[in-house]
N, C-alpha and C positions, 0 to 999 in steps of 0.2 A: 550574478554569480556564474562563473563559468561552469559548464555542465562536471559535475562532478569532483570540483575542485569551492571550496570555501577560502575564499581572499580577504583578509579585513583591508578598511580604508588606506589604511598607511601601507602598507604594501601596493595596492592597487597605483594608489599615487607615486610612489616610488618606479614602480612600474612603468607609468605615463611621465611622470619626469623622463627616462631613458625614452621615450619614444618622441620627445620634445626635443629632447638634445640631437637627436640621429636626424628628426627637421629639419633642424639646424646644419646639421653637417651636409648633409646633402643641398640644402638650396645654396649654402655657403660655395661649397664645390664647383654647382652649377654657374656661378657668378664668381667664380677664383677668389673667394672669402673665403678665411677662418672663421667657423662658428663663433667667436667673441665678436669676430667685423658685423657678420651677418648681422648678430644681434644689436650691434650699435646702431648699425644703418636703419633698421627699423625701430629700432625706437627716436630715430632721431625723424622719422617718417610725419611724425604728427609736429613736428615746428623743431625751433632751437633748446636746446638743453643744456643745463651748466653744468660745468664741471663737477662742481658736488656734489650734485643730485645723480649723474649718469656715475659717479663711484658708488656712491650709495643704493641704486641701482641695480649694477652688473655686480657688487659687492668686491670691488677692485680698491686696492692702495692706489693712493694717490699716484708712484712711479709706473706702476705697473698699468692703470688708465691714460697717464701722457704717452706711452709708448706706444697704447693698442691707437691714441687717435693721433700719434708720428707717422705712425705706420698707413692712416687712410688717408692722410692728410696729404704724404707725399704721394700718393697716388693719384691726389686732386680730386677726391669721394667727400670730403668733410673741408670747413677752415674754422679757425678759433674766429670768435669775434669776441673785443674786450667789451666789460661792459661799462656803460656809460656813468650811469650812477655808482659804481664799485670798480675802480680800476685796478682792485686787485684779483679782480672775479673774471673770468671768460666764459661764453656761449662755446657751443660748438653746436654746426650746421651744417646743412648739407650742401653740396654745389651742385651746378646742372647734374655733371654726369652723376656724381653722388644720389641726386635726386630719383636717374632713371633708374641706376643699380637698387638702389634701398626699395623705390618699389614691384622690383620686378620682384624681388628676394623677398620680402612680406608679401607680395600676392603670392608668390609659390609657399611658404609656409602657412599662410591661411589655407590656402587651395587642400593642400596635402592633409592639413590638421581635419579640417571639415571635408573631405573626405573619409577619415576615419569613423566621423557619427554619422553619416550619411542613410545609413538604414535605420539611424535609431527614430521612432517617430518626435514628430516636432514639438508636444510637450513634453519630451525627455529632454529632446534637445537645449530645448528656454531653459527647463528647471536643471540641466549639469552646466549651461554657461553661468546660470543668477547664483547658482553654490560656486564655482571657481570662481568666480569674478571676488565674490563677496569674501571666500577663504585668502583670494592674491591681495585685497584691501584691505584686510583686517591685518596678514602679515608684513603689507611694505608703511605700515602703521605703525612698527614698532620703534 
């Protein structure tokens, strides 16, 4: 609780959403990304992604996702690959440079993020990442 201020959870969170987003915008900057790039690149960080899934995801329409990954793609940061077993399906991944951008831009958003609990002791620490984690799971659940 902040000294003399009463917050409930939803606000709080609401709260940390906008300081998530501003992350975003700044590591984005730092690496000439739009916060939506940003965000592709690192999720794209941990291997290849399809199509469906990164809409489903970034919670983008189908036109409005082939543009943001037109847009990385001609910059030579992502490429489609189709898939083998579903020719009507594509990956998207990341290339070398894609590769170095996406994690320079996820190290600086972790850095930043953990930065922020940095004074909290470290079993607050464990127990506010095992509740986000487990509230981001139960939500990309639905």
């Amino acid at each position: 609780m902040l000294v003399g201020v009463e917050v409930d959870l939803a606000t709080a969170l609401v709260r940390l959403t906008h300081v998530v987003d501003h992350v975003f915008v700044d590591a984005g900057r730092a690496n000439d990304l739009t916060p939506q790039q940003a965000q592709l690149l690192c999720l794209l960080t941990d291997g290849p992604i399809g199509m469906a899934e990164l809409a489903k995801v970034l919670r983008l329409e189908k036109s409005s996702l082939s543009g943001l990954v037109d847009r990385v793609e001609r910059r030579e940061l992502v490429r489609r690959v189709r898939d083998e077993s579903d020719r009507r399906a594509c990956w998207v991944e990341l290339t070398g440079q894609g590769t170095k951008i996406a994690v320079a831009t996820h190290d600086e958003v972790t850095a930043t993020l953990d930065a922020l609990t940095a004074d909290l002791p470290t079993v607050e620490r464990t127990r506010l990442a095992a509740v986000l984690f487990r509230l981001a799971s139960a939500h990309s659940g639905r």
